[in-house]
C-alpha positions in Angstrom: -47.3 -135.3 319.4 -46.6 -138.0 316.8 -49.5 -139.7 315.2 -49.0 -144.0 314.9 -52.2 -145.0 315.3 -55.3 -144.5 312.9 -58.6 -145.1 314.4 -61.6 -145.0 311.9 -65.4 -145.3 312.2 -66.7 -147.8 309.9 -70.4 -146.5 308.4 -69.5 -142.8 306.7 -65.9 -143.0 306.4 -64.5 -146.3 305.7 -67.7 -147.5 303.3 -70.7 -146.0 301.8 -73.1 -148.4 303.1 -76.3 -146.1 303.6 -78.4 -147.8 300.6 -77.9 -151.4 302.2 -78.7 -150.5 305.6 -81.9 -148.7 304.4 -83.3 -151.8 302.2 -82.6 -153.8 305.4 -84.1 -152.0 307.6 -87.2 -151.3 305.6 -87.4 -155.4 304.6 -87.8 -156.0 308.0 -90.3 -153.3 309.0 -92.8 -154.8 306.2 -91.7 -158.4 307.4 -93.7 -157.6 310.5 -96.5 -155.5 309.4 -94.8 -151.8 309.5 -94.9 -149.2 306.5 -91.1 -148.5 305.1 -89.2 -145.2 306.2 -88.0 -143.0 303.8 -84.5 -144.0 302.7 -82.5 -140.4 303.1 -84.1 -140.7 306.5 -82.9 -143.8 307.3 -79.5 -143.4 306.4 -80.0 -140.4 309.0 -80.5 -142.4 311.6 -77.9 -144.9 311.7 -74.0 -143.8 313.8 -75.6 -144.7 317.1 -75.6 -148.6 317.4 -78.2 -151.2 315.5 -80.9 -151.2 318.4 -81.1 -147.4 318.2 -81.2 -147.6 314.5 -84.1 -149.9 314.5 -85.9 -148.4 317.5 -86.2 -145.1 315.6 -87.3 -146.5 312.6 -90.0 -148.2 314.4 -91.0 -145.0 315.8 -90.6 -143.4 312.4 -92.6 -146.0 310.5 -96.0 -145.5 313.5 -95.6 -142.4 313.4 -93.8 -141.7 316.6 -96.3 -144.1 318.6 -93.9 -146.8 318.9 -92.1 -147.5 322.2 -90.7 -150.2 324.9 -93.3 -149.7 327.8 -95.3 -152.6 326.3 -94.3 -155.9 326.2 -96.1 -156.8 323.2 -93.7 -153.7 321.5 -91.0 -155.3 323.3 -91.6 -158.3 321.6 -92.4 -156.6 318.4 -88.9 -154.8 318.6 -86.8 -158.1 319.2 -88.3 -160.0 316.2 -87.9 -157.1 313.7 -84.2 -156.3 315.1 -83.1 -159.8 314.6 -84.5 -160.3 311.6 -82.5 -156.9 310.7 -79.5 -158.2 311.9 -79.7 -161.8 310.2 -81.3 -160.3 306.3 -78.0 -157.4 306.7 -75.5 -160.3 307.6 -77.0 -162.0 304.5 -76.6 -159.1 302.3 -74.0 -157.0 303.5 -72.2 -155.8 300.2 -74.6 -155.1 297.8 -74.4 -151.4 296.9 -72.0 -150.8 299.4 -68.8 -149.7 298.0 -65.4 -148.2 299.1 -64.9 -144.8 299.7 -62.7 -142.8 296.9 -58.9 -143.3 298.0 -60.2 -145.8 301.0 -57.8 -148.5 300.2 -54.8 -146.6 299.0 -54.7 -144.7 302.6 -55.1 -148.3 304.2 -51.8 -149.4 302.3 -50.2 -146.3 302.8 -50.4 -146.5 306.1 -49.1 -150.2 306.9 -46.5 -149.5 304.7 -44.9 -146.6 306.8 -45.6 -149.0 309.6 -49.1 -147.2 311.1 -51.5 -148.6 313.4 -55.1 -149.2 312.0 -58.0 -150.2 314.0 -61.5 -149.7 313.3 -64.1 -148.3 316.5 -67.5 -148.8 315.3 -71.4 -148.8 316.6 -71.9 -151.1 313.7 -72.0 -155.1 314.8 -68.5 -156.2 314.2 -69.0 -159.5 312.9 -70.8 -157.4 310.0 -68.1 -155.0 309.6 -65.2 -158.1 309.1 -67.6 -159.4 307.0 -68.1 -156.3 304.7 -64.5 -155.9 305.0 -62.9 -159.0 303.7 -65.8 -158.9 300.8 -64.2 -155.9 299.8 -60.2 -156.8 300.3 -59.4 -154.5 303.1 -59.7 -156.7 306.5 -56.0 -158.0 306.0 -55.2 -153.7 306.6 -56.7 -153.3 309.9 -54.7 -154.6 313.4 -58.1 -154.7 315.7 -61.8 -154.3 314.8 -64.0 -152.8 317.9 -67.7 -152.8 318.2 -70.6 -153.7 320.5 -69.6 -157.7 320.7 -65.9 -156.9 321.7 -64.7 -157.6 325.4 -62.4 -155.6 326.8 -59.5 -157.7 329.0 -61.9 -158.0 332.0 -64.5 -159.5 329.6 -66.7 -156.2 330.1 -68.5 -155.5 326.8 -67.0 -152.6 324.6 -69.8 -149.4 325.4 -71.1 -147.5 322.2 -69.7 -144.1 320.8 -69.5 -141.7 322.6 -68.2 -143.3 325.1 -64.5 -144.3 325.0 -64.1 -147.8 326.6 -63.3 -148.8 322.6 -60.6 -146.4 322.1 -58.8 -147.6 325.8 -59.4 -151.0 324.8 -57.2 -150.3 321.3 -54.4 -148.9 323.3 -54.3 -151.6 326.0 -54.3 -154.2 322.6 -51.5 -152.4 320.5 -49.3 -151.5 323.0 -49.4 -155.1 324.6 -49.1 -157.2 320.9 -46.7 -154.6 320.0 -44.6 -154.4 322.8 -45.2 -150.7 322.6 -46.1 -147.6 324.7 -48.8 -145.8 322.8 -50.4 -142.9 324.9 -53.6 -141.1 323.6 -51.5 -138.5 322.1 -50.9 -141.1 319.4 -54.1 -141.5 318.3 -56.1 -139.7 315.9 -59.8 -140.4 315.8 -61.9 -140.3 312.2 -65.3 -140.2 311.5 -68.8 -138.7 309.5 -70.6 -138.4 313.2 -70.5 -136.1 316.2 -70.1 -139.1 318.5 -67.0 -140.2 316.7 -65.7 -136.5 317.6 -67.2 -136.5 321.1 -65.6 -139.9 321.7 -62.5 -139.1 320.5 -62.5 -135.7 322.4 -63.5 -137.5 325.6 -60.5 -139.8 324.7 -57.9 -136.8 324.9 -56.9 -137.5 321.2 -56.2 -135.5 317.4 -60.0 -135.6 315.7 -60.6 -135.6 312.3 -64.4 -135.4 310.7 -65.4 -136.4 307.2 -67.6 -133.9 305.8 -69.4 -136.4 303.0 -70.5 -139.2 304.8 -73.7 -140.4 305.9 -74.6 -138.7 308.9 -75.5 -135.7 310.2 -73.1 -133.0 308.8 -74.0 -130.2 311.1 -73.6 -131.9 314.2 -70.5 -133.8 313.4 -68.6 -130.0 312.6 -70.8 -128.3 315.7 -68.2 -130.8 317.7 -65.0 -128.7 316.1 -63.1 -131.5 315.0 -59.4 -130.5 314.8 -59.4 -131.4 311.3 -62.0 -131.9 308.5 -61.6 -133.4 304.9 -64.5 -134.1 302.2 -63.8 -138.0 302.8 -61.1 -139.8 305.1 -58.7 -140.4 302.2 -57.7 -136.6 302.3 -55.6 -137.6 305.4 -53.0 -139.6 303.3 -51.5 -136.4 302.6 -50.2 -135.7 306.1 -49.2 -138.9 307.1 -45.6 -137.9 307.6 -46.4 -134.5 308.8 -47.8 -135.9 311.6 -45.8 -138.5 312.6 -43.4 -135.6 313.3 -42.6 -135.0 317.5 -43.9 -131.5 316.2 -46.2 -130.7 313.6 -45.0 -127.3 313.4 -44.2 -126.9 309.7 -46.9 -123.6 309.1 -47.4 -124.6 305.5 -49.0 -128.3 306.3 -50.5 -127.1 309.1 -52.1 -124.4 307.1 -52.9 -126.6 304.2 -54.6 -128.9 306.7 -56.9 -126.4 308.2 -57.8 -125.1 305.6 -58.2 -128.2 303.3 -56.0 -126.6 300.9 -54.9 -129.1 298.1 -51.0 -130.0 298.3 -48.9 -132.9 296.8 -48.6 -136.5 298.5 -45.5 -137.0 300.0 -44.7 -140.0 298.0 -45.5 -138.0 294.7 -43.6 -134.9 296.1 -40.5 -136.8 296.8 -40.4 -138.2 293.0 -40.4 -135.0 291.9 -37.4 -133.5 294.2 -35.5 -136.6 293.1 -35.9 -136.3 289.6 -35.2 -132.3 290.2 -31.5 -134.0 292.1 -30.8 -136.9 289.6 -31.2 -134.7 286.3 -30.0 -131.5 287.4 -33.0 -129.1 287.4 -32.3 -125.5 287.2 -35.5 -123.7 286.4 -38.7 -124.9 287.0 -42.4 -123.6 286.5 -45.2 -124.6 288.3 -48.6 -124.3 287.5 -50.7 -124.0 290.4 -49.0 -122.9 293.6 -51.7 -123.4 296.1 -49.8 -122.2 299.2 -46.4 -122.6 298.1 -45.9 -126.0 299.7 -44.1 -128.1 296.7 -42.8 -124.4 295.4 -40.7 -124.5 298.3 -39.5 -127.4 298.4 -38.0 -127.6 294.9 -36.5 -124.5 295.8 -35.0 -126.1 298.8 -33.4 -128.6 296.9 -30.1 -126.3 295.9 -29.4 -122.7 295.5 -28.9 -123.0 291.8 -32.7 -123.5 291.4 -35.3 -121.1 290.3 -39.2 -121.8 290.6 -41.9 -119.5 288.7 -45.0 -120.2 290.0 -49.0 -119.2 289.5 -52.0 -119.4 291.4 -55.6 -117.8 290.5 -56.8 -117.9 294.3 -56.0 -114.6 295.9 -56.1 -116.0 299.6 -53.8 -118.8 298.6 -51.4 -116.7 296.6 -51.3 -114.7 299.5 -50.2 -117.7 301.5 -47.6 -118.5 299.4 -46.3 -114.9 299.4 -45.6 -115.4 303.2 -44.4 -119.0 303.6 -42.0 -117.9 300.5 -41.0 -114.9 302.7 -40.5 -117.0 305.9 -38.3 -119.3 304.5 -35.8 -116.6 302.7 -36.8 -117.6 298.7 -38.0 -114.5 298.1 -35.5 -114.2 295.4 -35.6 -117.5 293.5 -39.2 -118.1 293.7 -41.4 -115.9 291.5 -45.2 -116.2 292.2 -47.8 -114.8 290.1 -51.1 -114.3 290.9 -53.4 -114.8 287.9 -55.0 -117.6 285.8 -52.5 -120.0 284.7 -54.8 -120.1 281.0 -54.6 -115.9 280.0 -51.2 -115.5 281.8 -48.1 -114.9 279.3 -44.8 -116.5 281.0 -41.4 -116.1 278.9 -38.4 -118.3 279.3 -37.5 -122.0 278.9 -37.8 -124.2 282.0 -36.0 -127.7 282.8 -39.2 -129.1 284.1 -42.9 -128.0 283.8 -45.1 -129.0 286.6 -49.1 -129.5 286.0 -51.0 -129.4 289.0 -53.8 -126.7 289.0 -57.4 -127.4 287.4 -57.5 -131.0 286.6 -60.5 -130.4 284.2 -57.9 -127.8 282.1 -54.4 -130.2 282.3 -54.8 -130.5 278.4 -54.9 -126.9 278.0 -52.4 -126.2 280.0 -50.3 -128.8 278.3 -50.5 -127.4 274.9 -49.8 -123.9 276.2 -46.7 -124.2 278.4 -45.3 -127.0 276.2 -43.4 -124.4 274.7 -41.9 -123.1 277.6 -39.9 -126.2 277.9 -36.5 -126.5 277.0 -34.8 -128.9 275.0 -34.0 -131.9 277.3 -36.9 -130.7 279.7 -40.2 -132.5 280.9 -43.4 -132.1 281.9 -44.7 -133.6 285.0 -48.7 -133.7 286.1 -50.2 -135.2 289.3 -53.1 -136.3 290.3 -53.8 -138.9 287.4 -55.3 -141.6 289.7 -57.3 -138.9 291.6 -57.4 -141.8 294.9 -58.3 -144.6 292.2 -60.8 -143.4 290.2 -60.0 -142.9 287.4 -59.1 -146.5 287.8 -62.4 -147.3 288.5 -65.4 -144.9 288.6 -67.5 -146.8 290.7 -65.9 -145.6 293.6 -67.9 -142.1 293.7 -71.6 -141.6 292.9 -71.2 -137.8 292.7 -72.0 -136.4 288.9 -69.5 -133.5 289.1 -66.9 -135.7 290.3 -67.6 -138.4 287.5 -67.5 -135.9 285.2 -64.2 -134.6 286.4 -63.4 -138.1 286.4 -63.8 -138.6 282.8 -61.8 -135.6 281.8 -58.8 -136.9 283.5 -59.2 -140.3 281.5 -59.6 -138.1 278.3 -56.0 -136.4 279.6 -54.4 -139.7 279.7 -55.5 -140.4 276.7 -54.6 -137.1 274.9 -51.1 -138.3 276.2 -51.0 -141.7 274.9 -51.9 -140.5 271.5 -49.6 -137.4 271.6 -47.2 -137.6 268.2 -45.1 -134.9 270.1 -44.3 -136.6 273.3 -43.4 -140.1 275.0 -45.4 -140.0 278.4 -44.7 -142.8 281.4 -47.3 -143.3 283.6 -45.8 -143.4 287.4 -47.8 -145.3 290.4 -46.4 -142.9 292.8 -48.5 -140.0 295.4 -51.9 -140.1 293.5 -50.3 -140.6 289.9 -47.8 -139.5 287.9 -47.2 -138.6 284.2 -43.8 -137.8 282.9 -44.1 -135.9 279.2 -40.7 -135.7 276.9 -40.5 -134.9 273.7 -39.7 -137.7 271.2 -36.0 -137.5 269.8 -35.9 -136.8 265.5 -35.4 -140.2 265.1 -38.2 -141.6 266.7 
């Protein structure tokens, strides 16, 4: 199974778009005479199609006395669902927003020469619109939703049905002169009927945990995978466009949403390891021993120390470090990276444990380093936003946020070292210490 083509729902994964739907739907409820729905219940109603979304607002807003036997209802529905359609259309973009990392996994993924369509409930002529307000249409290869006709000119059914994902296959592999089967696919969304649909399909499903609907009932469909938001997937790109995603430790790390490198930022590191002749490296946060073991891989002559505070991951590393014979040039501690006492010089010092405590570990393990020797941290764009904050509305994380900012700053300013800054992975910094005569 090799994974070319990315299909993503639009509402919950791709954009956070619950406030706007909710002020539409509730404009057009008091347009016609109806009290306004709660917003958080709102935004719990929408993954199934427009009509639906309306409908049960409707219902919501009498009181559960609203239906379709009546034709005066009928009526009633088709005037406050247009009206929905036409005010949203109008103002499609104005609190939605990106999710975190949304745009780097879009580029990512053209650039290693992915598939990306979108299969959405959501009208499609609002979802292009939304997405060429906010620069990410040019990323996608198809857009699917209710108005698109399949080659006999049938109209695309709803999730959970599957007519959309069929109809994406047919397209790609007759543009692309290729010969996708559903094994290529990989199906992401915040909503059980994205899972169910791509289930039904016969395809890889991956649910987003912190999107917009129903959390529960998305997981009670055991998607094979689940991240906090779609961008998480970025990190397994190349893992699975493997014939066989049997490497334990990414496999592991997926399931278990355990934090590992980005390729791209992993391979930087391995070539700077190769091009300045690395011996000894330390490591500061091993999670499951992924990056450990590949700097280790690199040549016999290295040696990697390592720590981790998690027992269950430390434990992990323990084994993958076993199973692939390192056992005696990879030394893993268990313990907090912040109390421990490490002896010995290393060639380069690798940050990538707490991001709130990168400072403190900094100024501790600076004097581990030897003479020529650097210190490397990821995660300095943390998917872009420390760039630009907007792109989450969660405190802890905008806290978080802010610490890695102060981080980069604490670098800048740093009379000790000269840092570069690296647009590689999720962000790079690359510490040396200044020479006497600088």
């Amino acid at each position: 199974m090799s994974i070319q083509v990315y299909v993503f729902d639009c509402d919950g994964t791709i954009i956070d778009s619950g406030e706007d739907i909710a002020s539409c739907v509730n404009a057009s409820l008091q347009k016609f005479g109806y009290w306004p729905v709660d917003e958080k219940e709102l935004i719990s109603f929408t993954g199934d199609g427009a009509k639906k979304l309306v409908l049960r607002a409707l219902s919501r807003s009498t009181k559960n006395r609203f239906n379709l036997e009546s034709e005066y209802n009928k009526n009633q529905f088709d005037s406050v669902f247009n009206y929905y359609l036409e005010l949203y259309h109008s103002n499609p973009v104005v609190k939605t927003h990106l999710y975190a990392g949304i745009k780097e996994l879009l580029r990512v993924l053209k650039e290693k020469d992915k598939k990306v369509v979108l299969f959405t409930n959501k009208p499609e002529s609002i979802a292009r619109l939304i997405f060429e307000k906010l620069g990410i249409y040019g990323y996608f290869d198809l857009l699917v939703g209710p108005e698109t006709k399949d080659h006999d000119g049938n109209s695309i059914k709803l999730k959970p049905e599957t007519d959309g994902l069929y109809h994406a296959m047919a397209f790609l592999n007759e543009k692309y002169k290729a010969s996708y089967t559903k094994e290529n696919f990989v199906m992401i969304g915040d909503s059980d009927v994205d899972i169910i649909a791509g289930k039904k399909f016969g395809c890889m499903t991956v649910g987003c945990r912190g999107g917009i609907a129903n959390r529960e009932k998305m997981l009670a469909e055991n998607p094979d995978l689940s991240f906090s938001v779609a961008s998480e997937i970025e990190k397994f790109i190349d893992i699975l466009s493997q014939e066989k995603c049997d490497d334990f430790i990414k496999n592991f790390a997926m399931k278990n949403e355990v934090p590992i490198m980005q390729d791209e930022g992993s391979d930087f590191i391995c070539g700077y390891i190769t091009s300045h002749g690395v011996k000894s490296v330390l490591e500061i946060g091993t999670a499951i021993g992924y990056s450990t073991v590949r700097f280790a891989k690199l040549s016999p002559q290295i040696r990697v120390t390592t720590i981790e505070l998690d027992e269950e991951r430390y434990k992990a590393a323990v084994k993958n470090v076993e199973e692939q014979g390192l056992s005696e040039r990879i030394t893993l501690i268990h313990g907090d990276a912040l109390t421990a006492e490490i002896s010995g010089l290393f060639d380069l010092i690798f940050i990538d444990a707490a991001k709130a405590q990168y400072q403190k570990f900094f100024e501790k393990y600076k004097e581990n380093l030897s003479e020529n020797g650097v210190i490397i941290t990821d995660n300095l764009s943390f998917h872009g936003m420390v760039e630009d904050l907007s792109l989450t509305h969660n405190y802890s994380t905008k806290k978080l946020v802010k610490k890695i900012r102060k981080y980069i700053e604490f670098l800048k300013a740093n009379r000790e070292f000269d840092t570069e800054f690296i647009r590689r992975g999720d962000g790079i910094s690359v510490s040396r210490r200044k020479s006497s005569e600088s």
